[in-house]
N, C-alpha and C positions, 0 to 999 in steps of 0.2 A: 337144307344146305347141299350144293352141288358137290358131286365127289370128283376129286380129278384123277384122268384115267389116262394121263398122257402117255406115263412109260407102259401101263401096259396095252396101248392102241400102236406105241414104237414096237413093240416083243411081236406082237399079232402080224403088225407090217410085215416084218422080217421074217416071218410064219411063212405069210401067204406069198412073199418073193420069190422063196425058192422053193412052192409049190407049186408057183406058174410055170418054172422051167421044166415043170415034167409034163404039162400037157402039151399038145400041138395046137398052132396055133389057128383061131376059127372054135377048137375044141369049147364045147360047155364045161362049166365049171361049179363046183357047191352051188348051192342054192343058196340065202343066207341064212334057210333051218338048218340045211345042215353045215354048214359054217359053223354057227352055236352049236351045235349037238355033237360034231366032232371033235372042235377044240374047247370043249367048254368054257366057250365065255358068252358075255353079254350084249344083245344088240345094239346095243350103243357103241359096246367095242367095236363091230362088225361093221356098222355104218360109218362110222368115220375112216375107220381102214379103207373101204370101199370106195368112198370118197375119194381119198389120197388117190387109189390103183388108178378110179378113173381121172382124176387130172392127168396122171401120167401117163394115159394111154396104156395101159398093161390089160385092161377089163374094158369090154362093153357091155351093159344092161342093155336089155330088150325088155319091153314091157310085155307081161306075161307069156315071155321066151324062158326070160335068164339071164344067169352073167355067161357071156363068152370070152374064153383069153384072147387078147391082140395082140401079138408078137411084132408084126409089121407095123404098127403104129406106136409101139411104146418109144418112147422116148430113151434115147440113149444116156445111161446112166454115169454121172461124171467121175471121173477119175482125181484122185486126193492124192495128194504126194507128198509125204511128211518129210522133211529133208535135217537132215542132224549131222552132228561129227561122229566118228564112231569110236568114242569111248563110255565107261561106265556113267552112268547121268542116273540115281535112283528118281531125283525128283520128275528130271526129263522122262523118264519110263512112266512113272505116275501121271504126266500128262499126256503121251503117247495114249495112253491106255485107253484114260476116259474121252481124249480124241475119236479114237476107233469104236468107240462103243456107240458116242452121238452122233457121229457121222455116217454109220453105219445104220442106225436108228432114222435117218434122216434116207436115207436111200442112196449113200454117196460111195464108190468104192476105194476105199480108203488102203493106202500101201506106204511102206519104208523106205526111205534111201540114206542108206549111212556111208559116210564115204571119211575113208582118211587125212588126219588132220596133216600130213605130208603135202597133200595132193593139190594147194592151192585152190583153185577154179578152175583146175581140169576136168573137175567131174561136169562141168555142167554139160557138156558136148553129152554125157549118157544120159543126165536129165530128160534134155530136149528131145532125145531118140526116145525117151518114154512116152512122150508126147501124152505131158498130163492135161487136164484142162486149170489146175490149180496146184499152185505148190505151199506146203505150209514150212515157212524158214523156221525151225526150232535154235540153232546156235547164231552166236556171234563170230562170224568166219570171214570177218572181213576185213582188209589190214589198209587199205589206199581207196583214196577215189577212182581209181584204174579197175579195181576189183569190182566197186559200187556198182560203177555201170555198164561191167560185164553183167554181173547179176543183174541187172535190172532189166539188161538186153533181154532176158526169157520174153518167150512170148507169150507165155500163160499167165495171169492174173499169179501175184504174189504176194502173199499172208505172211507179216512177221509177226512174232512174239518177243514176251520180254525185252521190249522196254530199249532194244540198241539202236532203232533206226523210227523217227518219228518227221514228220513234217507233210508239208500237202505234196499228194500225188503219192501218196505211201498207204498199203492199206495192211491198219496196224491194230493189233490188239495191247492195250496201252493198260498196264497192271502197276501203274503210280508210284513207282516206286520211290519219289521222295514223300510221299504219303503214309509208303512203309518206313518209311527211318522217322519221318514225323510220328506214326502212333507209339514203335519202341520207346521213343526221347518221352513222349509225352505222360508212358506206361510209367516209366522210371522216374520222372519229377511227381505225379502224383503217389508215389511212392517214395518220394521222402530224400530221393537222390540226387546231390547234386556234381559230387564230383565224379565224371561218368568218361569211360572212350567207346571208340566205337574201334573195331576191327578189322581191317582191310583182307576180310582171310580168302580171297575169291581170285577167279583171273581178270583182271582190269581189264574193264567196258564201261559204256555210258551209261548203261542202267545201273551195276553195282555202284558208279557215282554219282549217280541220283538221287540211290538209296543214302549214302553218305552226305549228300547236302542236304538231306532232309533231315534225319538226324541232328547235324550240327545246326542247322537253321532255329531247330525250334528251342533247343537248351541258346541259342544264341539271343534271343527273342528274352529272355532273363539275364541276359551281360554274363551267359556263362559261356566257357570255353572247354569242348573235350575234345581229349588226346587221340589223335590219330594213330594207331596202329597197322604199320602197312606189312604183312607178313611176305607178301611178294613170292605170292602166288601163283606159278605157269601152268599154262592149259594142260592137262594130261598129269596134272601132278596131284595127290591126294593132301587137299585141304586140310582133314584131319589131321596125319602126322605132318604137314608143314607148320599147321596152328600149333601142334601142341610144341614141335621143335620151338618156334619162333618165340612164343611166348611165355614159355618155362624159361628161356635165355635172358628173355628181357626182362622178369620177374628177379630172376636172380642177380642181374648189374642192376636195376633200379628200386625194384621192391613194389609194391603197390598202392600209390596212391586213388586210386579209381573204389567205389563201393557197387558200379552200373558197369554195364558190357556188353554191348550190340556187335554182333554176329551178324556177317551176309550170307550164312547158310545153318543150317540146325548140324551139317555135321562139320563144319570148324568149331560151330560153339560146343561139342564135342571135346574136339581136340583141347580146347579152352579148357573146360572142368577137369578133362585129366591133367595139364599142364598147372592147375588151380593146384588141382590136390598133391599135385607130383610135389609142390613147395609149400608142401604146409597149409593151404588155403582150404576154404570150404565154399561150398553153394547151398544156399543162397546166401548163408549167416555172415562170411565174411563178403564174397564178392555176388550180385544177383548177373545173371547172363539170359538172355533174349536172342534168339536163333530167328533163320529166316526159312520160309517155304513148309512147315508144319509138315513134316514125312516122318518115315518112317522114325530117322535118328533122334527125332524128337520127345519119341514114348522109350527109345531103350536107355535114353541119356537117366543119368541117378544122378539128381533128382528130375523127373519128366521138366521136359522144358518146354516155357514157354516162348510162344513162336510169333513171327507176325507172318500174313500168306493171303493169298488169292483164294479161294476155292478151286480146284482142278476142274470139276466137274462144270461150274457157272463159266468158266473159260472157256471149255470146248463147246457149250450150250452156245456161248456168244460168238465164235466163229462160223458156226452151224448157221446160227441166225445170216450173219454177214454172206457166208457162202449164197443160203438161199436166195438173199437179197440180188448179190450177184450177179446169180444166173438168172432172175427173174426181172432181168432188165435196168437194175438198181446198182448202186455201188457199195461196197464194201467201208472204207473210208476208215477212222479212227472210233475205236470203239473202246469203252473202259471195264474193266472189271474190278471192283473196288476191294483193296486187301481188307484185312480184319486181326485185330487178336485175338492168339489163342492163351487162355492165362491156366498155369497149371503152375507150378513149385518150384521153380527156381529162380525167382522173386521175393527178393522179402521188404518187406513194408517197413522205412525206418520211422512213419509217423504215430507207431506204439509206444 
């Protein structure tokens, strides 16, 4: 059976990157025994890294010369530009992260730019003076078709995420999100649940309503109807204490007719269970609750909650791919990353 040695031929990469910046260039270079013998690994790690240097022009082999470093033929390495609003985002950090780690892995120079939610589309003027060769859109920061295509005006190739801006001539990493309201709905009817809402606990955009017509689609699909909860949630504002305001309020003038509870983030569904318990309620026994993006909030919430979410890490692998595609003549285009449940206990099964 073949072992796969992918991330550690990505480690080795990234080794021997910023060992080439210390020779001159022309200069001979390891040999590939002592390649292995220095950095103890295996020739197979050694040749494929090898491989990669020489497509990119970083290394020449000479046959019983050597490897020489090439400086003046490597290939100039692309510049990544992650672009965000700059406020607290824990899940957004969780994808920043494993962005920078596969990108980086890939040979891409991967960087930040946060700029304030005040600022309109001013920033993009310092954008373009960064003069990326790729930008990756992480927020939804767009209020007009006036704004649209200013932002589109960039002139570097532009990667959205999440789910706000999808159509042709858009190159989109596309995380399904009425796919995730459909697995939550589908969690909670095979569990026994019919009377269920769903929570608007987030800042309203196209993907958090995509997630909501997916949810309501698939309980609709049985001639059921669940209650919309729109806690009317503004950007910059903390989800958790508006969900737990919102919904301890509305608990107390209506009471609880729901035994299901879909969450567009694992920390509003937070907010939710304290506001549960703030009135009396319990998780899962009386009310079960389903969060979204599997983070951190997810494992401190009591009882651990269950989540529906992407993979962070298959995300950035798939932008990675798309990138490569890119630059390698190709286009980037509409790509999927399929969500998943995560099931852990705060759920309960009413078909006991």
């Amino acid at each position: 059976m073949s072992i796969d040695i992918t991330e550690e031929v990505r480690a080795f990469y990234r080794r021997l990157c910023s060992e080439l910046e210390s020779f001159p260039d022309g200069a001979r270079f390891f040999s590939v025994r002592g390649l292995m013998e220095h950095y103890s690994v295996s020739r197979r790690v050694v040749d494929e890294t090898l491989i990669r240097l020489r497509k990119e022009g970083r290394i020449q082999t000479e046959s019983r010369n050597g490897i020489f470093v090439r400086k003046e033929g490597a290939c100039r390495l692309k510049r990544i530009l992650e672009v965000r609003v700059d406020w607290p985002s824990a899940p957004s950090d969780a994808q920043s992260a494993a962005l920078s780690l596969e990108l980086g892995c890939r040979g891409y120079l991967f960087s930040r730019f946060a700029f304030s939610p005040s600022s309109g589309l001013s920033f993009l003027e310092k954008l373009e003076q960064r003069k990326p060769d790729a930008v990756i859109l992480m927020s939804d920061f767009v209020r007009t078709t006036e704004e649209l295509i200013h932002l589109l005006s960039l002139s570097c190739p532009k990667i959205f995420l999440f789910d706000n801006y999808c159509g042709n001539g858009f190159d989109v990493v596309d995380t399904l999100p009425e796919y995730t309201g459909m697995l939550a709905a589908d969690y909670l009817i095979r569990c026994g649940h019919r009377r269920t809402a769903v929570l608007f606990s987030e800042p309203a955009c196209p993907g958090k309503q995509r997630q909501v017509n997916g949810f309501l689609a698939r309980f609709q699909l049985l001639g059921l109807s669940p209650e919309v909860l729109d806690c009317k949630v503004d950007e910059g504002t903390s989800s958790l204490g508006r969900t737990e305001e919102f919904l301890s309020s509305y608990i107390r003038k209506h009471g609880v007719s729901f035994s299901g509870l879909f969450c567009l983030s694992d920390f509003s569904a937070r907010g939710a269970v304290n506001a549960l318990r703030e009135n009396g309620l319990h998780v899962p026994s009386d009310v079960s609750v389903i969060g979204y993006l599997n983070s951190a909030d997810a494992e401190l919430c009591n009882p651990p909650l269950t989540t529906v979410s992407h993979d962070c890490a298959e995300l950035a692998r798939t932008v990675a791919d798309g990138l490569d595609a890119l630059f390698s003549g190709g286009t980037f285009g509409c790509r999927i990353v399929k969500p998943r449940l995560f099931e852990r206990n705060s759920v309960r099964s009413l078909n006991q």
